[in-house]
TIFILUM-551395 format. One line per field, with one value per residue (C-alpha): residue in one letter; x, y, z. Coordinates in steps of 0.5 Angstrom, whole numbers, plus 500, padded with zeros to 3 digits. Last residue first. Layout:
N
res = c(A:...)
x = c(X:...)
y = c(Y:...)
z = c(Z:...)
This chain:
740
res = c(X:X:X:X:X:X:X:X:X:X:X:X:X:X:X:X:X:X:X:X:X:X:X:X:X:X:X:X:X:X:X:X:X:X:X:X:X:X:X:X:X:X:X:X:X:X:X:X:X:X:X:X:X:X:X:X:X:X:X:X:X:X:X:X:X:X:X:X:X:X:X:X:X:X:X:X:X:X:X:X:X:X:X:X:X:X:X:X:X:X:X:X:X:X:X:X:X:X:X:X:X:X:X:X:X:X:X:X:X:X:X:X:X:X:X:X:X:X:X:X:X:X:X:X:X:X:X:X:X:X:X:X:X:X:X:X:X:X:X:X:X:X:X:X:X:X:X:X:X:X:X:X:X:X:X:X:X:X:X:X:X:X:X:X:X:X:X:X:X:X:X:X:X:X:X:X:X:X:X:X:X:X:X:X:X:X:X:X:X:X:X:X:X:X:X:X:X:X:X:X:X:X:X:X:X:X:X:X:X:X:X:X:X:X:X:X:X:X:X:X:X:X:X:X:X:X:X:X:X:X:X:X:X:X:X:X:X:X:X:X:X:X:X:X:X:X:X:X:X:X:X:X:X:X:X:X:X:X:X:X:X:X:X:X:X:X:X:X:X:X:X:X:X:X:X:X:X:X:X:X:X:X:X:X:X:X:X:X:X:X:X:X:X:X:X:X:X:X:X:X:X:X:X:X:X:X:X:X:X:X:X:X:X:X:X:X:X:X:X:X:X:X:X:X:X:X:X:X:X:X:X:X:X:X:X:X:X:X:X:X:X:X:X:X:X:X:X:X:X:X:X:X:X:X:X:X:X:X:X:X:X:X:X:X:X:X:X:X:X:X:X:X:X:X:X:X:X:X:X:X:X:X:X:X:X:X:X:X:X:X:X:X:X:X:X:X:X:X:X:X:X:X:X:X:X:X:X:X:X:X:X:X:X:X:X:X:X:X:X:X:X:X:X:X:X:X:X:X:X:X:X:X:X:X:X:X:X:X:X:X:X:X:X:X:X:X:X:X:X:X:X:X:X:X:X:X:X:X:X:X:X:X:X:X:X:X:X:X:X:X:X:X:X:X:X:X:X:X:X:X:X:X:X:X:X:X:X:X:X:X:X:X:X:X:X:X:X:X:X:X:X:X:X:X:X:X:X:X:X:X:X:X:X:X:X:X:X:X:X:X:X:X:X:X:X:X:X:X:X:X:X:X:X:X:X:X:X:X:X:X:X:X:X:X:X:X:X:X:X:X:X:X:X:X:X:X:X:X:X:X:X:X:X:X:X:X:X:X:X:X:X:X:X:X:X:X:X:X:X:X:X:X:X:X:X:X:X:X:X:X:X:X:X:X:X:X:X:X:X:X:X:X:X:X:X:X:X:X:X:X:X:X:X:X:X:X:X:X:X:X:X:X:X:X:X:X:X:X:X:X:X:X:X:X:X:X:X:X:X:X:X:X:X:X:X:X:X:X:X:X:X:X:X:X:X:X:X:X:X:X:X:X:X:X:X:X:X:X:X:X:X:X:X:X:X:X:X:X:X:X:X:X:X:X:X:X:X:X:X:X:X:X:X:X:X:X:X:X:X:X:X:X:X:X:X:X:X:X:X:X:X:X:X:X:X:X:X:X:X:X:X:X:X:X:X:X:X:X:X:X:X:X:X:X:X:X:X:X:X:X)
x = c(665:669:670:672:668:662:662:663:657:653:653:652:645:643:645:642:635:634:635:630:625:626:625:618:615:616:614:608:606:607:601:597:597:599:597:590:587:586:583:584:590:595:593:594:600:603:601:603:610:609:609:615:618:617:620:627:627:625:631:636:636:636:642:645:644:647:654:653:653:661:662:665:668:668:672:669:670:663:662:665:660:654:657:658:651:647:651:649:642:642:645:639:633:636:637:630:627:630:627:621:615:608:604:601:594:597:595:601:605:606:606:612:616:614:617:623:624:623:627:633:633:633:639:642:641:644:650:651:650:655:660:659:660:666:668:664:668:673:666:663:656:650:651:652:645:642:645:643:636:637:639:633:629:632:632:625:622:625:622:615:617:619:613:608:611:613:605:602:596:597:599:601:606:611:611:610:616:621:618:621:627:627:625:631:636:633:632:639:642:639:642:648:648:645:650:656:653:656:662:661:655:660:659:664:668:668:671:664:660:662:664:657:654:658:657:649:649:653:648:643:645:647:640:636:642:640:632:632:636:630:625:628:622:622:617:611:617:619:614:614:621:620:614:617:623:619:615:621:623:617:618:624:622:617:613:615:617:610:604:610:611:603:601:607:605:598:600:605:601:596:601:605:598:595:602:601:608:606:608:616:615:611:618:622:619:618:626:627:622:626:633:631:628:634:639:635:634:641:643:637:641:648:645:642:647:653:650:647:644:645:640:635:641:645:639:637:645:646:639:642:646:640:644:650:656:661:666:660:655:663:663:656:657:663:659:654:659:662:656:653:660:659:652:653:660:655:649:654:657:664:666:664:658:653:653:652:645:642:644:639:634:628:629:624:619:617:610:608:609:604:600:600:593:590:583:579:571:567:560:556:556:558:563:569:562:564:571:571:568:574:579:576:575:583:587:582:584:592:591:588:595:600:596:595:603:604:599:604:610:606:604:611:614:609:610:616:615:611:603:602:597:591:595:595:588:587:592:588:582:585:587:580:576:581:581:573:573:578:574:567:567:562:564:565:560:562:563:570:575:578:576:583:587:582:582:590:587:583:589:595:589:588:594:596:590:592:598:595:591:596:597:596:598:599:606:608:616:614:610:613:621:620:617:622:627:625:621:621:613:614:615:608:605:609:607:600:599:601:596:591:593:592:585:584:587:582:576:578:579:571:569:571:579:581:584:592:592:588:590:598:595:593:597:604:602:600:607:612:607:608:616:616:613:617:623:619:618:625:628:623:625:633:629:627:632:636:631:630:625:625:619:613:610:614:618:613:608:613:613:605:605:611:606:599:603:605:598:595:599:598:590:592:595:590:586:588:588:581:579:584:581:575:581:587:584:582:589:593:590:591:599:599:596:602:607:605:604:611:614:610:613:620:618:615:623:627:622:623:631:633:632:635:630:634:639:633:630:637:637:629:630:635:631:625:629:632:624:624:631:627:620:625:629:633:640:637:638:645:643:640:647:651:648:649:656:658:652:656:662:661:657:662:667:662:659:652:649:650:643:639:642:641:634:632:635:631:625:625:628:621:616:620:619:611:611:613:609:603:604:607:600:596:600:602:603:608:607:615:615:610:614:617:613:608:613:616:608:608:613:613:605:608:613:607:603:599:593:589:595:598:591:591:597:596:590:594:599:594:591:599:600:593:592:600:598:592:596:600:593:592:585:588:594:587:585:591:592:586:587:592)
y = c(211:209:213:208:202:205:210:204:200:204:207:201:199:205:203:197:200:206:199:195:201:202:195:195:201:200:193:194:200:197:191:197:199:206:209:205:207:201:197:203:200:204:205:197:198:203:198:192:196:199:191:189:197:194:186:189:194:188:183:188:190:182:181:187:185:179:181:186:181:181:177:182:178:182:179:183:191:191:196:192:187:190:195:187:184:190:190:182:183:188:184:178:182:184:176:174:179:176:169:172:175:173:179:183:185:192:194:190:190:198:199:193:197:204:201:199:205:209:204:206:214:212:209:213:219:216:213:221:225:220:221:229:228:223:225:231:229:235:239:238:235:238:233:227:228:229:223:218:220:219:212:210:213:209:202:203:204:198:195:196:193:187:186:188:183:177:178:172:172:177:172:175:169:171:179:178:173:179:185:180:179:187:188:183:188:194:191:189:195:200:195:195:203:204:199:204:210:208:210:217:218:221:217:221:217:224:230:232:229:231:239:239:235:240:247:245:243:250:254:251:252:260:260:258:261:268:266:264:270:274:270:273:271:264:258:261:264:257:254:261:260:252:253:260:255:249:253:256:250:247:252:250:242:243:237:232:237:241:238:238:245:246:244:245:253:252:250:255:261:259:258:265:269:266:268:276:279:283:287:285:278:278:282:278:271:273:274:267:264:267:265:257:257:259:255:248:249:250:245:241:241:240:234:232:233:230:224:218:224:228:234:232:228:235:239:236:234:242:243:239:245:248:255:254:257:253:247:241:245:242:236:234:235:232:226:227:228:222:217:220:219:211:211:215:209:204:206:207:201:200:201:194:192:192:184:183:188:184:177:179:178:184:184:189:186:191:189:187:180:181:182:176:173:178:180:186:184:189:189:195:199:205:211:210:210:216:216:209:212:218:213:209:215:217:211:211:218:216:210:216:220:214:212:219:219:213:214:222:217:213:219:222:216:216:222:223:216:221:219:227:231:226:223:230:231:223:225:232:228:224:229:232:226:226:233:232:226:230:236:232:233:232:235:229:228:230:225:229:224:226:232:236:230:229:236:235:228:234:239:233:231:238:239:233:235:242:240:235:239:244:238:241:248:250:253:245:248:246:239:235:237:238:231:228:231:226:227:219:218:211:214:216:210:207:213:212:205:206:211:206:201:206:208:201:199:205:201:196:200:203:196:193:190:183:183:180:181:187:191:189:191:197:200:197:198:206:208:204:208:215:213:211:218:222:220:220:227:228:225:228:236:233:232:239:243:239:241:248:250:254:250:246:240:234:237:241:235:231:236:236:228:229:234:230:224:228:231:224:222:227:225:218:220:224:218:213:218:221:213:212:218:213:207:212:216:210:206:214:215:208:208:215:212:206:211:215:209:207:214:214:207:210:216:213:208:215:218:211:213:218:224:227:232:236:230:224:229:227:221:219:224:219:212:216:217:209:208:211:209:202:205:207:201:196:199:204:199:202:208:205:202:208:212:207:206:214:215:209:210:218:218:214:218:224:220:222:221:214:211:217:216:207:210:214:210:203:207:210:204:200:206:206:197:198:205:201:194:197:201:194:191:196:197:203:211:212:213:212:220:219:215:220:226:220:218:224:228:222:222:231:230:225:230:236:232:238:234:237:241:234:232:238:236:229:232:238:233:228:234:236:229:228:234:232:227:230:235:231:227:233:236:242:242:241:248:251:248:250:258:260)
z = c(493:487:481:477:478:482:476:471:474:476:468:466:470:467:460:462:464:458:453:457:458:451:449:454:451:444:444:448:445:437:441:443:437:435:428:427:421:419:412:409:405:406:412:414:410:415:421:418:417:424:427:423:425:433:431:428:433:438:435:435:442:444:440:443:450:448:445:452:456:457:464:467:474:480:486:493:494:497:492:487:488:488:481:479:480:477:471:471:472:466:461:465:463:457:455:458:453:449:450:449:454:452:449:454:457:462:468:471:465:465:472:472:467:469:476:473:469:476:480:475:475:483:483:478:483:488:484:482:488:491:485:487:495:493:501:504:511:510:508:514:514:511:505:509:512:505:503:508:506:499:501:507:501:496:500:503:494:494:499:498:491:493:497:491:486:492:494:490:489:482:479:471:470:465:465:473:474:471:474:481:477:477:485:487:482:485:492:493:489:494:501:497:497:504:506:503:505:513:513:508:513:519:525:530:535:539:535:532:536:542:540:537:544:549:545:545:553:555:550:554:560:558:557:562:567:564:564:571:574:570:574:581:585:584:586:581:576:576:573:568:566:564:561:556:554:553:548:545:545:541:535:533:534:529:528:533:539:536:541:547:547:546:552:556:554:556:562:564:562:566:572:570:569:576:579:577:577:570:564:565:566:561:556:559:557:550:549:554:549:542:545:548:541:536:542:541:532:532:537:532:526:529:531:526:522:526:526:533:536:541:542:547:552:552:553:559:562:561:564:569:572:574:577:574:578:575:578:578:572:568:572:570:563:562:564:559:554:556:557:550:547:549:546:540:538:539:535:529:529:528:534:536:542:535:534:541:541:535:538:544:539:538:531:529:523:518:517:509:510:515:509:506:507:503:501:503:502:506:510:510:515:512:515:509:504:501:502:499:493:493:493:487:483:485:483:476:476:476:471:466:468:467:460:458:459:455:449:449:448:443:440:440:436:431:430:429:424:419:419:420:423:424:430:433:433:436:441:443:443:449:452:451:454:460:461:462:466:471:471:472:479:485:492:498:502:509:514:516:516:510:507:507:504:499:497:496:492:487:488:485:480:476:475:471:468:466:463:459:457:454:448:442:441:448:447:445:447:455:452:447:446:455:455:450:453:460:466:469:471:474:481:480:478:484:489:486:487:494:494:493:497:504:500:501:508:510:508:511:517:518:516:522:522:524:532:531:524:522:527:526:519:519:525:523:515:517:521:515:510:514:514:506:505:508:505:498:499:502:494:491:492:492:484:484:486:481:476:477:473:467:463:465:464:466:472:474:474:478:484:484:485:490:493:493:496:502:503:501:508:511:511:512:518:520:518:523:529:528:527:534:538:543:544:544:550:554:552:553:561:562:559:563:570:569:568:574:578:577:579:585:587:587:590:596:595:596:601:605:604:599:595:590:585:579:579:579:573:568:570:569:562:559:561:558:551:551:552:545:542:543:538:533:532:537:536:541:547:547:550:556:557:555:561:566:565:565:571:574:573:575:581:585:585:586:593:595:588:588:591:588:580:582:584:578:572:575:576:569:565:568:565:558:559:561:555:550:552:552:544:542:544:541:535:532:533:539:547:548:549:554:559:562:562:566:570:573:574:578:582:583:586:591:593:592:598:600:600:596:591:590:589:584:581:579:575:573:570:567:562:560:558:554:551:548:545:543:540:536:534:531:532:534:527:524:524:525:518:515:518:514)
């Protein structure tokens, strides 16, 4: 219970945070010096409003983010203040201007950002109007609280970047270690939920490709625009390694004959199996929670040893019969101790860097593509065009935004609030492009604004001590700010107690500021629900569609990329690794899209069950995919055949018409199964000749062998293939008949 606190406070969230509030009472306290609190109030602005826009990546994406999220806050308050005095001007222009920052979001993540900071300027322009030569101080005071904050964050960022880097390096094991672990109860133990399990998978591999995504741009955008030292080198390569783990792990489909195998073995044979698979989630789990710390780590032998046993076990279970179950359950069994021994030799490399990850010792990294493998976002003008259409998700948002935002202003107009822009706070807050989202964080908001308004009564109750209420109010900003990333539940009730006891300061009726406090945000939260829900809302169900030809795309160019590995075995080229980067991308951004239209309204649920299906086909494929390629990756194999090529190409085909049948274009079957057949009958006829040798070298004593690695090839490599066009079929039929 303590660990995590523990590294909650040395969290770079916190750090973040640390640094705001830190800049804040700095500007506060000449504010305070020089009795100038108008001053004071323009900094704080610009500062608080650029700090969202300070996110983890690139130096220079970093500096420019924040540069332009400074510039929309000056440009926002000062058209907000110059057309604040007349209502029937106010309301076009607020309406246009909100819609114009919001739109920039179509430029990805680090755009919806500075998009944010534009928001919260016209949101802080109605809280402090001003105008004049106060207006153009406030103006240049807003700009110097932004560029104080971009200095601040540098300097701050400079001395905490390795903390940084391996913090998200640690969540990223913490991440790894849980998909691992959730793959291990659905192969080795019994009574589980297995849906459950998989939806499990579904949000961990989410999570997981959005930390990869943030540890590519900051490694290799480094490495690329400054050279990496040693020190990040030797991050680059535990970064590669858990990479490896992911794919070995997505690899590891459970199936009946793990159940047939290992939750019916009652320990008879194999129970090491289990105790290894285990034994490897809590050794990388450990890691995650020693990373960055300079300590050795501790000295195991348990993987080794359950390696030995494994594979001792296998050899005992071979002797036991030379029947052709058998012989089938130990190449299963030869496969799964693959999988877990090549997941220790991850683990062993991971764990000799740790050791040296603060040596000065010079490091070779290699690879000149890994820019290829950096998520470029399109910053073209083009972009923004293409997305002025009610077809775009990001369009219909921005133009319900502004309308929300102006009913908003007119209903905190006709109604006696007390702060009427907290109303347009908690609106711009909560909104977001989908319903369920939304919805999520209104509840989240109003849950929070509940709870910290109870606590504030019950301070406000024991004591009026101004000095409590300051001290309160820092430390409470402090840790609002430190978890709005990471528990936005718990962040509102830290905004909440803030708020209430800045104005407990400056207000005497604090109970008055509590009431309106949460009527405001029960007010925002109505108002953006009733918006997304009836104002051109963005239901998954039209946009589910991309997500499945963006996932079929990668599955199919991923596959033919297996295909060319099997053939030239060139590990210089990068096309293999980055194709599967953006396979394992495209699934996640699907099983994301899914869940979201799970949490939707019923009557918007459209094909929920077919949807459910075609994801978890999808995902069923690149997991025989990723088995293929691992296998041949790490594996000497024999040259691939024409017939190999066939089944290749039979899958392909199937693949090419669900692709084309979702896109609702002319689809022509091409009949490949007479070809597929051919091929399939070749590798069985191939897989008992190699088992006929084998058998004979038994008989005759010259062998004792019962599984060759030549008999695992082909038997792994035709059921993979066998597994992948029934799968690809499937896909083909369900997206054909049941539609989505």
């Amino acid at each position: 219970m303590i660990e995590p606190v523990i590294r909650f406070f040395k969290s770079f969230d916190f750090f973040k945070s640390f640094i705001l509030t830190l800049s804040i009472l700095i500007s506060l306290f000449f504010a305070w010096q020089f009795n100038r609190y108008d001053i004071g109030m323009g900094l704080i602005i610009g500062m608080f409003a650029c700090a969202p826009a300070d996110i983890a990546g690139g130096r220079r994406h970093r500096i420019i983010g924040l540069l332009v999220a400074n510039f929309f806050t000056i440009l926002a308050t000062l058209i907000i203040n110059l057309t604040a005095f007349n209502l029937l001007l106010l309301i076009p222009v607020l309406g246009i201007l909100v819609f114009a920052i919001s739109i920039i979001s179509v430029f990805g993540f680090r755009a919806s950002l500075v998009s944010f900071a534009g928001l919260l300027a016209i949101v802080f322009s109605f809280a402090h109007p001003q105008s004049g030569m106060e207006l153009m101080l406030h103006l240049a005071m807003i700009g110097l609280g932004g560029l104080w904050y971009l200095l601040f964050s540098l300097l701050s960022h400079h001395l905490a970047d390795k903390n940084h880097t391996s913090q998200l390096m640690a969540e990223c094991m913490a991440l790894t270690s849980q998909y691992l672990r959730v793959k291990a109860q659905m192969t080795f133990l019994r009574d589980d939920d297995s849906k459950e399990l998989q939806n499990e998978l579904f949000e961990l591999q989410t999570q997981l490709n959005e930390k990869h995504e943030t540890l590519r741009e900051i490694l290799l955008v480094s490495r690329q625009n400054f050279g990496l030292s040693n020190f990040a080198k030797r991050q680059v390569l535990i970064f590669i390694e858990l990479i490896d783990i992911l794919e070995l792990a997505v690899a590891n489909l459970a199936g009946k004959h793990d159940e047939r195998l290992f939750a019916q073995d009652d320990g008879k044979y194999f129970n090491s199996f289990s105790k290894l698979a285990f034994e490897i989630v809590d050794r990388l789990d450990y890691f995650s929670r020693t990373i960055g710390s300079r300590k050795p780590l501790n000295v195991s032998q348990t993987l080794n040893d359950l390696l030995d046993k494994a594979n001792e076990e296998i050899r005992a279970y071979t002797r036991s019969d030379t029947s052709a179950v058998v012989r089938e359950n130990v190449l299963h069994l030869q496969n799964k101790y693959d999988y877990l021994h090549k997941l220790v030799q991850r683990l062993e490399v991971i764990e000799n860097v740790m050791n040296n990850l603060y040596n000065r010792n010079q490091v070779l990294l290699r690879g000149k593509y890994s820019s290829r493998f950096i998520t470029q976002q399109d910053y073209d003008l083009k972009n923004l065009v293409e997305n002025i259409s009610l077809k775009s998700p990001i369009f219909r948002h921005s133009l319900r935004l502004a309308v929300t935002i102006l009913v908003g202003l007119i209903v905190g107009a006709i109604f006696p609030f007390q702060n009427s822009y907290w109303i347009l706070l908690t609106i711009i807050v909560i909104m977001r492009p989908g319903y369920s989202l939304t919805k999520q964080r209104s509840k989240q908001r109003i849950y929070g604004t509940l709870i910290g308004a109870a606590i504030a009564v019950v301070v406000v109750l024991i004591t009026q001590n101004f000095y409590v209420y300051g001290v309160l109010a820092g430390v409470t900003f402090l840790m609002a700010f430190a978890l709005v990333q990471r528990n936005y539940k718990s962040s509102a009730i830290f905004i909440t107690l803030s708020i209430v006891f800045i104005y407990a300061i400056i207000q005497p009726d604090v109970l008055s500021v509590i009431r309106f406090r949460v009527i405001d945000t029960l007010t925002g939260a109505a108002l953006a629900i009733a918006a997304n829900t009836f104002l051109w809302p963005s239901w998954e169900s039209l946009s589910i569609k991309e997500f499945i030809t963006e996932t079929i795309e990668a599955n199919m160019l991923y596959l033919k990329e297996i295909n060319n590995y099997y053939h030239h075995k060139n590990d210089t080229d990068p096309s293999y690794k980055l194709s599967r980067k953006n396979a394992f991308l495209a699934i996640g951004n699907l099983n994301a899209a899914f869940q979201r239209m799970a949490q939707e309204p019923k009557s918007q649920q459209k094909n929920l069950s077919n949807m459910y299906e075609v994801v978890t086909l999808n995902h069923t494929f690149l997991s025989l995919a990723a088995a293929l390629g691992t296998y041949i990756h790490n594996h000497k194999t024999t040259e691939a055949s024409r017939y190999f090529e066939m089944y290749i190409a039979g899958i392909c085909e199937n693949l090419d018409i669900a692709l084309r049948t979702v896109k609702q274009e002319y689809v022509h079957d091409h009949e490949t199964e007479a070809k597929v057949e051919e091929a399939q009958q070749y590798l069985e006829k191939q897989y008992h000749k190699l088992i006929d040798e084998s058998n004979q070298g038994i008989a005759d004593e010259s062998s004792n062998v019962l599984v060759t690695p030549e008999i695992q090839e082909i038997r792994l490599i035709s059921e993979q293939l066998k597994w992948m066009y029934s799968i690809s079929d499937n896909l083909k039929k369900v997206v054909g008949a049941k539609g989505v």
